[in-house]
N, CA, C and O atoms as a GROMACS GRO file, in nm:
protein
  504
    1UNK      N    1  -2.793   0.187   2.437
    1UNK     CA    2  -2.655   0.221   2.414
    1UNK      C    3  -2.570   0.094   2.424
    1UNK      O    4  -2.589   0.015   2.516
    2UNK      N    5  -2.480   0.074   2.333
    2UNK     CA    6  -2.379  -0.032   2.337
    2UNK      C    7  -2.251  -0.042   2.410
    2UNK      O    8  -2.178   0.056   2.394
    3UNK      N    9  -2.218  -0.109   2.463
    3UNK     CA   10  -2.055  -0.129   2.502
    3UNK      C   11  -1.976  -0.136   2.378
    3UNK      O   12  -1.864  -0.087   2.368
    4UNK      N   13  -2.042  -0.202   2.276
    4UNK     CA   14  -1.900  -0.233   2.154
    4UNK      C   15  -1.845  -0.115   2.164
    4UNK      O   16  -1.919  -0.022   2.196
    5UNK      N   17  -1.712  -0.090   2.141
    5UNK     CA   18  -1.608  -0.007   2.122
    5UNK      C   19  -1.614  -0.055   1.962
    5UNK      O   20  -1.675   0.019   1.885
    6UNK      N   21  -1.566  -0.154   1.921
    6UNK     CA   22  -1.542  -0.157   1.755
    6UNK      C   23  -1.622  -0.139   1.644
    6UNK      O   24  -1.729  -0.183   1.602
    7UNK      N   25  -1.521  -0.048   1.602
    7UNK     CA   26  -1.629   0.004   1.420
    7UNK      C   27  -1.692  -0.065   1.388
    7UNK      O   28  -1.657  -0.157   1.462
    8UNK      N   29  -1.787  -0.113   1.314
    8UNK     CA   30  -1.894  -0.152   1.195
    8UNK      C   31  -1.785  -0.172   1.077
    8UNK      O   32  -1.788  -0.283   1.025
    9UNK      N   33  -1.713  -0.104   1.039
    9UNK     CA   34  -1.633  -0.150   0.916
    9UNK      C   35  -1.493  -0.184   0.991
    9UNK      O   36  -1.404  -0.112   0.946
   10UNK      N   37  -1.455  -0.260   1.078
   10UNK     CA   38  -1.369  -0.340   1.117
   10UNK      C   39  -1.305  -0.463   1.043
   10UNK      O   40  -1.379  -0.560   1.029
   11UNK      N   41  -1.225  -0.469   1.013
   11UNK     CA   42  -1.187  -0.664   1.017
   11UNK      C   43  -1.104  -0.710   1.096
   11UNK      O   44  -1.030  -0.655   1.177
   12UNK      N   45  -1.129  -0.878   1.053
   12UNK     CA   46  -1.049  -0.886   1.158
   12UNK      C   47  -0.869  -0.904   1.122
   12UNK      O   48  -0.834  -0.904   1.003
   13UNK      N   49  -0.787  -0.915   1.209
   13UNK     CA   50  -0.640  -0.909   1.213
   13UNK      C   51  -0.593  -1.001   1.094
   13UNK      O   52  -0.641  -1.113   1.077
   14UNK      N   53  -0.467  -0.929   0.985
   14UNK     CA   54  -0.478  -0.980   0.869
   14UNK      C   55  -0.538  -0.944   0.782
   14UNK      O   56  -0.475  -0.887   0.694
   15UNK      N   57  -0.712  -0.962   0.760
   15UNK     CA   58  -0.786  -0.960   0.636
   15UNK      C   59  -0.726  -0.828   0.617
   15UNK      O   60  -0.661  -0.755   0.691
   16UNK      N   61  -0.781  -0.817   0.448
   16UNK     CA   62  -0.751  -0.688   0.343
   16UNK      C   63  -0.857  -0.618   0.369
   16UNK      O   64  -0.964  -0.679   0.378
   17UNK      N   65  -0.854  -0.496   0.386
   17UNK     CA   66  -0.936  -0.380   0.387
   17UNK      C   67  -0.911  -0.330   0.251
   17UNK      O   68  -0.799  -0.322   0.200
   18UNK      N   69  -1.061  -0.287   0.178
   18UNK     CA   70  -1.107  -0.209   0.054
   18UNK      C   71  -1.155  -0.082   0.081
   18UNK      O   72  -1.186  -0.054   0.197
   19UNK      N   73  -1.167   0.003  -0.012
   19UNK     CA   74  -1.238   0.113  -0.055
   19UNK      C   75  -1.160   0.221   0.048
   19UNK      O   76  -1.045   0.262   0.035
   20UNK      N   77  -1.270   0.260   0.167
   20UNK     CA   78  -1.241   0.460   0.193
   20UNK      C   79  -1.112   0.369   0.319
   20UNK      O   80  -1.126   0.257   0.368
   21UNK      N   81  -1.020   0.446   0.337
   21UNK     CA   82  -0.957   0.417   0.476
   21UNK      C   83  -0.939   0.578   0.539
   21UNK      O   84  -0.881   0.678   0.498
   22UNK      N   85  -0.994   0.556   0.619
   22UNK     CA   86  -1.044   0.705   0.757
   22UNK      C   87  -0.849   0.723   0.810
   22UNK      O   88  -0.751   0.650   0.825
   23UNK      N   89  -0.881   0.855   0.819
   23UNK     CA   90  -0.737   0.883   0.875
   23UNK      C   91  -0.765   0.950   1.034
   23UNK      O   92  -0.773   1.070   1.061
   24UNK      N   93  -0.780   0.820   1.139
   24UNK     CA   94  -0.827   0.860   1.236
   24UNK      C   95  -0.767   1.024   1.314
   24UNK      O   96  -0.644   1.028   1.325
   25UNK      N   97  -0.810   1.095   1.342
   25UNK     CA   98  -0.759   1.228   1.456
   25UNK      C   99  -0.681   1.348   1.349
   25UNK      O  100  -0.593   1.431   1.372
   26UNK      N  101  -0.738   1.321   1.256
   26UNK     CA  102  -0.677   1.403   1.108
   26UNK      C  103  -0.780   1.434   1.045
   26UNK      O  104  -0.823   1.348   0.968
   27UNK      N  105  -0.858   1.572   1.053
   27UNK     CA  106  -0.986   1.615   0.970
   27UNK      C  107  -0.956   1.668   0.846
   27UNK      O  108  -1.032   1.661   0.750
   28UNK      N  109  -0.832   1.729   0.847
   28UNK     CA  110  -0.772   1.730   0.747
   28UNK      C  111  -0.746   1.696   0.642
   28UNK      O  112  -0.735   1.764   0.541
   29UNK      N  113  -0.729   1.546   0.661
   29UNK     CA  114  -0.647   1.478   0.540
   29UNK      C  115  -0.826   1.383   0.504
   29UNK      O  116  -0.855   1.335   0.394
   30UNK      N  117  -0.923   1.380   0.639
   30UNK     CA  118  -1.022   1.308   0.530
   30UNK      C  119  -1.010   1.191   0.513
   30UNK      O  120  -0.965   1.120   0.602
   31UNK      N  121  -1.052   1.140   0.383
   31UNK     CA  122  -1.098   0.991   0.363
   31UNK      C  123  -1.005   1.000   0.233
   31UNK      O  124  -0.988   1.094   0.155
   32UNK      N  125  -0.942   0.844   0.235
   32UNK     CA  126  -0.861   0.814   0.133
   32UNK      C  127  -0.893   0.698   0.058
   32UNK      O  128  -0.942   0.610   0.129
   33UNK      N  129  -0.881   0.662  -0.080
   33UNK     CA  130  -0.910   0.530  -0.129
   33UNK      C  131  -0.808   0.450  -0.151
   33UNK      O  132  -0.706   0.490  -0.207
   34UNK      N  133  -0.826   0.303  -0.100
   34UNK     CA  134  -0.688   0.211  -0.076
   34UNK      C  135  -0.683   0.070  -0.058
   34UNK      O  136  -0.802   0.037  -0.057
   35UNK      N  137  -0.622  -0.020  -0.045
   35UNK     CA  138  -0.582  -0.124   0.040
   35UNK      C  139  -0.528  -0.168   0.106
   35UNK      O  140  -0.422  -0.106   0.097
   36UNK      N  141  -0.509  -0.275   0.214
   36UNK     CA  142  -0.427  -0.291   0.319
   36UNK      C  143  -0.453  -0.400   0.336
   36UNK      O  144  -0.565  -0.435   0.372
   37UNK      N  145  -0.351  -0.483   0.311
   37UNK     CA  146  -0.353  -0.638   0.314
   37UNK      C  147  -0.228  -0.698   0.247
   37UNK      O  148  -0.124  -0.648   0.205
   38UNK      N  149  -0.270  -0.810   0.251
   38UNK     CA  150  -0.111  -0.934   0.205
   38UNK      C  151  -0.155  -0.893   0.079
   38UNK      O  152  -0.267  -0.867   0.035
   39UNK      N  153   0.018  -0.890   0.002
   39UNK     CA  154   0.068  -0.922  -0.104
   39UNK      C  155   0.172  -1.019  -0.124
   39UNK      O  156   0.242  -1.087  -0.050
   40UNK      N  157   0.158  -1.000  -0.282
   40UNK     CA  158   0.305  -1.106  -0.320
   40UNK      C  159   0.357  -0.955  -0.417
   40UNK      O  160   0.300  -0.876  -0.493
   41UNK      N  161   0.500  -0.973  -0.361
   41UNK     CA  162   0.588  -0.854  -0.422
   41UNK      C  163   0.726  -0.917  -0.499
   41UNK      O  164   0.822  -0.950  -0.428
   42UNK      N  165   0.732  -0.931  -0.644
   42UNK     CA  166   0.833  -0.957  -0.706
   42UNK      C  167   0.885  -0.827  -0.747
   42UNK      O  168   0.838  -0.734  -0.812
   43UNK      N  169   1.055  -0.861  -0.658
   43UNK     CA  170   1.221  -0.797  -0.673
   43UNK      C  171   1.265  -0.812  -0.785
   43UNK      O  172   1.223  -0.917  -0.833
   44UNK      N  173   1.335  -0.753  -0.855
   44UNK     CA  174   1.480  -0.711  -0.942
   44UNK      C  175   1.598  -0.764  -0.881
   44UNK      O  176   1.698  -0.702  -0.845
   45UNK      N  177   1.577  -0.883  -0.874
   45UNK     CA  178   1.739  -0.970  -0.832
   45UNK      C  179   1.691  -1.059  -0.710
   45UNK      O  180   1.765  -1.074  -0.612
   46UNK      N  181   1.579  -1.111  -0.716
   46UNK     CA  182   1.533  -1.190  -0.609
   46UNK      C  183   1.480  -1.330  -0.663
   46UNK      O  184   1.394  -1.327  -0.751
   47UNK      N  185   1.524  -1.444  -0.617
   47UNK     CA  186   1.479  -1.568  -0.694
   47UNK      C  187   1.311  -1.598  -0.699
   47UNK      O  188   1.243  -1.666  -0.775
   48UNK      N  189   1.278  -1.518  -0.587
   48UNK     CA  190   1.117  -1.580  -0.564
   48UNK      C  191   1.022  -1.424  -0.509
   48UNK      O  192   1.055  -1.333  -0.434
   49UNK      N  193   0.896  -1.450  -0.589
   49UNK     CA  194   0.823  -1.321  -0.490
   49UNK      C  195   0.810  -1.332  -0.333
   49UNK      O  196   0.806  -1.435  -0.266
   50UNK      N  197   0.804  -1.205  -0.294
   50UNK     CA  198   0.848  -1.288  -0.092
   50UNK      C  199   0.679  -1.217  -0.084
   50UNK      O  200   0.644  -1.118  -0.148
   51UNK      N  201   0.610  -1.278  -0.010
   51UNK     CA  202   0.481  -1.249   0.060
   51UNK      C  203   0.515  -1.181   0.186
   51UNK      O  204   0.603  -1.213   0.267
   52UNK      N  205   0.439  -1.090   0.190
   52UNK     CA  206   0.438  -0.960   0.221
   52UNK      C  207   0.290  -0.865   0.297
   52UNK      O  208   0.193  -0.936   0.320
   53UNK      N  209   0.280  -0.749   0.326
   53UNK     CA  210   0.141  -0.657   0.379
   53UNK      C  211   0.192  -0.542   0.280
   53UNK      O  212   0.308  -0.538   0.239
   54UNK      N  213   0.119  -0.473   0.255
   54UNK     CA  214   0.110  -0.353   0.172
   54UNK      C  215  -0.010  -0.255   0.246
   54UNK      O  216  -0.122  -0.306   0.253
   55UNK      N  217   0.003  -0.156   0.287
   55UNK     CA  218  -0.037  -0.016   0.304
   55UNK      C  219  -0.045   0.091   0.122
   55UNK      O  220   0.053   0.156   0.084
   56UNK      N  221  -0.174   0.083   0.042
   56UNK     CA  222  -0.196   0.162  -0.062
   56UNK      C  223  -0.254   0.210  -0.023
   56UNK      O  224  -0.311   0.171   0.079
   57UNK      N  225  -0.286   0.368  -0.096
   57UNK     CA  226  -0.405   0.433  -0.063
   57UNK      C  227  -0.401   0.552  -0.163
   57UNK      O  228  -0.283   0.566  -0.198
   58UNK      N  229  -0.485   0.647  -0.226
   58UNK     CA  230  -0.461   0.765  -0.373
   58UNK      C  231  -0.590   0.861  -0.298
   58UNK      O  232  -0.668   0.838  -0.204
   59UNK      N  233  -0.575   0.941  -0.360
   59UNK     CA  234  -0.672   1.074  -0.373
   59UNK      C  235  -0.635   1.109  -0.494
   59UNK      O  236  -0.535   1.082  -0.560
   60UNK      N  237  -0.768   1.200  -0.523
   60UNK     CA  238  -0.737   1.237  -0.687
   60UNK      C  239  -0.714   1.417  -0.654
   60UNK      O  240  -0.778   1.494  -0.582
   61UNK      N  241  -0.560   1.443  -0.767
   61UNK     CA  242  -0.508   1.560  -0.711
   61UNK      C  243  -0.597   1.676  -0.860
   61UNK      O  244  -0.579   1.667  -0.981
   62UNK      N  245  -0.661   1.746  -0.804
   62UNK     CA  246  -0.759   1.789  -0.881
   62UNK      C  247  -0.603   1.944  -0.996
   62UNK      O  248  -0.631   2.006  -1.099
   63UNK      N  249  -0.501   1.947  -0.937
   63UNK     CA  250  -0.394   2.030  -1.029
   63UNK      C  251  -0.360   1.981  -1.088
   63UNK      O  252  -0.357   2.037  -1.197
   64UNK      N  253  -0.296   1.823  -1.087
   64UNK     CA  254  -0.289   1.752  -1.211
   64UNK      C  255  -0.387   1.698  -1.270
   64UNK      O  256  -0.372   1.660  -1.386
   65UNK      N  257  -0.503   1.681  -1.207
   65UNK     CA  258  -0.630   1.648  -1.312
   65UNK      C  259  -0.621   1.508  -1.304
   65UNK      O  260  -0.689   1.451  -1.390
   66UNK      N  261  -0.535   1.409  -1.203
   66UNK     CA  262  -0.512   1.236  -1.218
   66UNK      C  263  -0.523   1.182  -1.072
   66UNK      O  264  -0.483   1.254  -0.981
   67UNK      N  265  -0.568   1.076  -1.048
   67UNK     CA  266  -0.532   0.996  -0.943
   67UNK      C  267  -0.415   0.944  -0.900
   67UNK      O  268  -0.371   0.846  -0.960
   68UNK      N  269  -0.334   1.006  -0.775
   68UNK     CA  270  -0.178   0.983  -0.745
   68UNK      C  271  -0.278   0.895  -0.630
   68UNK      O  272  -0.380   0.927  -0.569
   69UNK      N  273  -0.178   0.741  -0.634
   69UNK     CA  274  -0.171   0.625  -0.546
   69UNK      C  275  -0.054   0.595  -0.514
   69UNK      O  276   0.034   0.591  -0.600
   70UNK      N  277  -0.023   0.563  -0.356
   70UNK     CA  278   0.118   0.528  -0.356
   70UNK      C  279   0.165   0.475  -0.200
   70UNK      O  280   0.066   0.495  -0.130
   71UNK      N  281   0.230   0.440  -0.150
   71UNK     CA  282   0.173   0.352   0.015
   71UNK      C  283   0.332   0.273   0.052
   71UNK      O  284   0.428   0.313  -0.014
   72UNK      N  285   0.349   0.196   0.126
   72UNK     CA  286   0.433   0.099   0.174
   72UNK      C  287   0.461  -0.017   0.162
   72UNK      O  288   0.378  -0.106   0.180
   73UNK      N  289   0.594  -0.040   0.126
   73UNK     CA  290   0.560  -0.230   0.108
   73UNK      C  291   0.681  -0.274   0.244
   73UNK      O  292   0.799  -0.246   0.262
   74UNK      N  293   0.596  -0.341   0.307
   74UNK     CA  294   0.663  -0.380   0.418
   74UNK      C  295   0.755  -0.535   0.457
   74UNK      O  296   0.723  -0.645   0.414
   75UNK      N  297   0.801  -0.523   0.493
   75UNK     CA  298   0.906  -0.665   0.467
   75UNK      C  299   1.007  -0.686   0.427
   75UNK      O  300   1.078  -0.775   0.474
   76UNK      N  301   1.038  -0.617   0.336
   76UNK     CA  302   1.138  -0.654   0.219
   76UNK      C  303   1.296  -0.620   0.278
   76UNK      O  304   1.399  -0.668   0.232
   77UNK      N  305   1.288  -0.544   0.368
   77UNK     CA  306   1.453  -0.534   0.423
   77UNK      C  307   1.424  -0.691   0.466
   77UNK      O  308   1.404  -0.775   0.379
   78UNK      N  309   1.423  -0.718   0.576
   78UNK     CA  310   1.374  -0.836   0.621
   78UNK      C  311   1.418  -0.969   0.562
   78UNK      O  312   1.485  -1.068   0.593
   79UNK      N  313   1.332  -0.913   0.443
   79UNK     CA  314   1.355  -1.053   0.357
   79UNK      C  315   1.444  -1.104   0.278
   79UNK      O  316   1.472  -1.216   0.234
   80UNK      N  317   1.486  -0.987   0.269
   80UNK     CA  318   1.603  -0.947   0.160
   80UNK      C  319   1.747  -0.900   0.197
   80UNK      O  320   1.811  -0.873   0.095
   81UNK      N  321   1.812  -0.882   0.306
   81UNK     CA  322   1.858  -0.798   0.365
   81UNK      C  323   2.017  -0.806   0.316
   81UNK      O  324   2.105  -0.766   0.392
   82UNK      N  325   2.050  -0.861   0.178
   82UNK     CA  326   2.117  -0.838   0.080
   82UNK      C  327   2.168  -0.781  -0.014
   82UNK      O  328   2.281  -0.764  -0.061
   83UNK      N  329   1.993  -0.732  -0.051
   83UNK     CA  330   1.967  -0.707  -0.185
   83UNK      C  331   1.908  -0.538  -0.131
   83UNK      O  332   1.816  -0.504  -0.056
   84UNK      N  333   1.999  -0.466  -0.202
   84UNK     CA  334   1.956  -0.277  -0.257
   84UNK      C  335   1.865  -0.294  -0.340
   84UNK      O  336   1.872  -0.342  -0.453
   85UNK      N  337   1.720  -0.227  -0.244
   85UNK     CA  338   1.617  -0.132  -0.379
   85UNK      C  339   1.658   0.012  -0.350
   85UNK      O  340   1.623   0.082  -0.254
   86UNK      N  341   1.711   0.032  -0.414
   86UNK     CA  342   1.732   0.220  -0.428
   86UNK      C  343   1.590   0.251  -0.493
   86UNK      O  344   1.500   0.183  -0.542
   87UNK      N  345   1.619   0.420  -0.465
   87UNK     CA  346   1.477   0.491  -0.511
   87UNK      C  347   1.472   0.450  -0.669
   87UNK      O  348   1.577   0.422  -0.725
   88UNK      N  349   1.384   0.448  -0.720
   88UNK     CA  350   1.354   0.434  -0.895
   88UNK      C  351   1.351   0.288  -0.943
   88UNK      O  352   1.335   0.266  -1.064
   89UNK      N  353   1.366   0.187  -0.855
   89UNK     CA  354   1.313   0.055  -0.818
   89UNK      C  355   1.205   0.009  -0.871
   89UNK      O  356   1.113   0.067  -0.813
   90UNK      N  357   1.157  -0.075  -0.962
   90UNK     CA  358   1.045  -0.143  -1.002
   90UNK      C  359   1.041  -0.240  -0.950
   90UNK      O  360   1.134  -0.321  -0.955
   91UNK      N  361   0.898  -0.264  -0.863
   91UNK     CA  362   0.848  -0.361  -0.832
   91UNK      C  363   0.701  -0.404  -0.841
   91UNK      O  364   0.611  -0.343  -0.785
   92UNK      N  365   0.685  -0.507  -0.912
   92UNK     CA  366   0.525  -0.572  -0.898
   92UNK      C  367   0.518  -0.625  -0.767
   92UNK      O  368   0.595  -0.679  -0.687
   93UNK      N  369   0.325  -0.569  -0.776
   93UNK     CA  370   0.305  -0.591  -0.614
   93UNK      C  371   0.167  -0.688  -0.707
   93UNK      O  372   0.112  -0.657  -0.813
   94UNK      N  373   0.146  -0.797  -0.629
   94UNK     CA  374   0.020  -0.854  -0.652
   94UNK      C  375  -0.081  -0.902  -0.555
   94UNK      O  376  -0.073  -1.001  -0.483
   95UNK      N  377  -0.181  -0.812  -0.566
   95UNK     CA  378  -0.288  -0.801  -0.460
   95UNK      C  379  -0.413  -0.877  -0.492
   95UNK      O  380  -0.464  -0.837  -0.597
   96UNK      N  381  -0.466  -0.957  -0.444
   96UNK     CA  382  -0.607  -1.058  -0.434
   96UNK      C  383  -0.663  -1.009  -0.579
   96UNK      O  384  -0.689  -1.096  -0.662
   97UNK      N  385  -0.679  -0.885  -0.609
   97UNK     CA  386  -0.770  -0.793  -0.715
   97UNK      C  387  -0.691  -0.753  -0.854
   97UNK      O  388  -0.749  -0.754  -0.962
   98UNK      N  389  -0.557  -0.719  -0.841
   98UNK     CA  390  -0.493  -0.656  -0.929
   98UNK      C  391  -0.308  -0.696  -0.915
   98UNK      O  392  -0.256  -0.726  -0.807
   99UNK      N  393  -0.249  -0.690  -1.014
   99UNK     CA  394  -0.128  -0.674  -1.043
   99UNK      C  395  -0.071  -0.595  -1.120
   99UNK      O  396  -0.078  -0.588  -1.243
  100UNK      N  397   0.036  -0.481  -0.979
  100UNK     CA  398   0.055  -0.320  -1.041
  100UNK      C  399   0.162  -0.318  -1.011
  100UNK      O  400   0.196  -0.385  -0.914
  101UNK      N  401   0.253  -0.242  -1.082
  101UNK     CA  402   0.394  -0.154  -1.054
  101UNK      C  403   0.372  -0.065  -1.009
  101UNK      O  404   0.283   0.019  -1.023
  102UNK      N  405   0.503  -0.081  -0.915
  102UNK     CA  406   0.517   0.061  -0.816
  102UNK      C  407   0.662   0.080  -0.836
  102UNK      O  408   0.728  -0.010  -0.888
  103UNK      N  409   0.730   0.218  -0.789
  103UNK     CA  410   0.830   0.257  -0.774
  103UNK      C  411   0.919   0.275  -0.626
  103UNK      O  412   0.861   0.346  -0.543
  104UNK      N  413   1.012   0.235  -0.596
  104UNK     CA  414   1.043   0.302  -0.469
  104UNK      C  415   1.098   0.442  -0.480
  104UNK      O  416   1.168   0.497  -0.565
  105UNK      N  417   1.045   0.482  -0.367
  105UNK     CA  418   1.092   0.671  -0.379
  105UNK      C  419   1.162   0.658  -0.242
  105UNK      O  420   1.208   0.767  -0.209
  106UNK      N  421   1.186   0.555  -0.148
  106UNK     CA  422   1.242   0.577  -0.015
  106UNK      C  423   1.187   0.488   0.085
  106UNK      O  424   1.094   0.411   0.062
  107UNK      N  425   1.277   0.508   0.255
  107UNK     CA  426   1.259   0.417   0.280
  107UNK      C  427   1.200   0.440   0.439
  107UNK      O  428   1.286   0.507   0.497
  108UNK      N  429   1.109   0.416   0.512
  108UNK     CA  430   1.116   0.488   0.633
  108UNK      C  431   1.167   0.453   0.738
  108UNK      O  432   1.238   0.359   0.704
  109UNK      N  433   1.179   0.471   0.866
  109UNK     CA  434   1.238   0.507   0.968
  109UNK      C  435   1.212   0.298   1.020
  109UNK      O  436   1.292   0.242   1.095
  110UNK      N  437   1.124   0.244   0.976
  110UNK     CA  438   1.064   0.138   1.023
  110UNK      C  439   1.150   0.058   0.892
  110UNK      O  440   1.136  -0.063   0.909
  111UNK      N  441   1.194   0.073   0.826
  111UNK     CA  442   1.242   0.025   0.720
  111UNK      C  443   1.141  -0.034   0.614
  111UNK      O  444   1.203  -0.080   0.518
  112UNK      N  445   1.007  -0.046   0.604
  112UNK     CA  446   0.916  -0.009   0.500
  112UNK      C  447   0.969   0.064   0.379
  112UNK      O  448   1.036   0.166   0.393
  113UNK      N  449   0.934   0.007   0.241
  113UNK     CA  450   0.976   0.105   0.152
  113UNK      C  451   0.862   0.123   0.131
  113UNK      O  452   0.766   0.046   0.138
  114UNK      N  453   0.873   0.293   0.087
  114UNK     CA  454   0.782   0.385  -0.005
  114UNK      C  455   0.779   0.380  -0.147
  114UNK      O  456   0.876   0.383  -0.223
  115UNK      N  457   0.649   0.370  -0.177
  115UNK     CA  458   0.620   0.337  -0.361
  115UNK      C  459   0.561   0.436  -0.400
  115UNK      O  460   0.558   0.517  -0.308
  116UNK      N  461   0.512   0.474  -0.487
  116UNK     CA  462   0.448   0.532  -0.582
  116UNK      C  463   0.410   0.429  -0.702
  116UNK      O  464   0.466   0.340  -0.766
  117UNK      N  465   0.295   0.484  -0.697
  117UNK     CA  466   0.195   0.390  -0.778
  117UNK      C  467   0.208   0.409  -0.971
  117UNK      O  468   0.232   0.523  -1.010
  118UNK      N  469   0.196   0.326  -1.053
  118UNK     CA  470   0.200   0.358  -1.173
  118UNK      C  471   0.078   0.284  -1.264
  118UNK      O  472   0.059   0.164  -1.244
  119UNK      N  473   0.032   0.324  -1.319
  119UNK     CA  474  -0.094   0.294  -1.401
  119UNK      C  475  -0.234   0.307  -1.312
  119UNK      O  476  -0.257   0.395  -1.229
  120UNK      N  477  -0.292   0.234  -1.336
  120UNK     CA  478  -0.401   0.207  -1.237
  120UNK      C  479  -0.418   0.121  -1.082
  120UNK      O  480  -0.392   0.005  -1.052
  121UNK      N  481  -0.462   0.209  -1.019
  121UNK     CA  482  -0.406   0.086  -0.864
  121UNK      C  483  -0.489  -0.041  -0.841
  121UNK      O  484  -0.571  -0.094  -0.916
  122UNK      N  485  -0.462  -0.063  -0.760
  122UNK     CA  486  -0.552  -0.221  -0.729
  122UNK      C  487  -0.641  -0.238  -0.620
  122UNK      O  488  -0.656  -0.334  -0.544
  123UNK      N  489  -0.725  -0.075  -0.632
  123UNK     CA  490  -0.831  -0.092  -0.554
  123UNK      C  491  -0.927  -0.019  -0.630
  123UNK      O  492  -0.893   0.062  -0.716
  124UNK      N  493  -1.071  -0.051  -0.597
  124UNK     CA  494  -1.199   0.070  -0.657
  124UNK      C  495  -1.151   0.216  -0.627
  124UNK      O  496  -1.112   0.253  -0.516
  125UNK      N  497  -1.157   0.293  -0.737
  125UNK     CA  498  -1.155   0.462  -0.675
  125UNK      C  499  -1.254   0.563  -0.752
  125UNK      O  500  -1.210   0.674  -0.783
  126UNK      N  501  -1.347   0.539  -0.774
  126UNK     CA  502  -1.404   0.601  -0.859
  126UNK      C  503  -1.560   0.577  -0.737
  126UNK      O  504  -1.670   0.624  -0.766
   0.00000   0.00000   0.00000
């Protein structure tokens, strides 16, 4: 028997996490497909993309028959704390793998905005 306490699919602090992300103490919600790691996120009225962490993650919603992806981009009050993204906001997010538009739909309590994903996301889901 081991002492390690830490997962097997761990990384360490920083790196990007791929593929399933476990929704710990939630049997419910299951396994999700996603990423979590640094981005570069170019604004609608911002001189430069600001580097950034992103929280993605989709399930495929079997009533619409499509893969809905959609997650947090974190920083951007922060960085920006000038500049309004209202909901319906386009922003490219560019991740190690892919470069995707997202939408903001809102903003949370942490000041993180909420996206919704558009086209294909920028992780494996299949």
């Amino acid at each position: 028997m081991s002492d390690d306490t830490t997962p097997a699919d761990a990384t360490a602090p920083g790196e990007p996490t791929y593929g399933k992300l476990r929704s710990e103490g939630f049997d419910h919600m299951g396994e999700s497909e996603g990423y979590r790691g640094n981005a570069s996120v170019s604004v609608p009225g911002a001189p430069t993309a600001i580097d950034t962490t992103v929280d993605l993650m989709g399930s495929f919603e079997p009533i619409s028959g499509r893969f809905h992806w959609y997650g947090r981009v974190r920083g951007l009050a922060d960085a920006l704390p000038d500049l309004d993204l209202p909901t319906g906001t386009e922003l490219t997010v560019d991740t190690p793998d892919a470069t995707v538009t997202v939408v903001v739909t809102g903003r949370d309590l942490w000041g993180s905005h909420m996206v919704d994903g558009r086209g294909a996301p920028p992780f494996d889901w299949i």
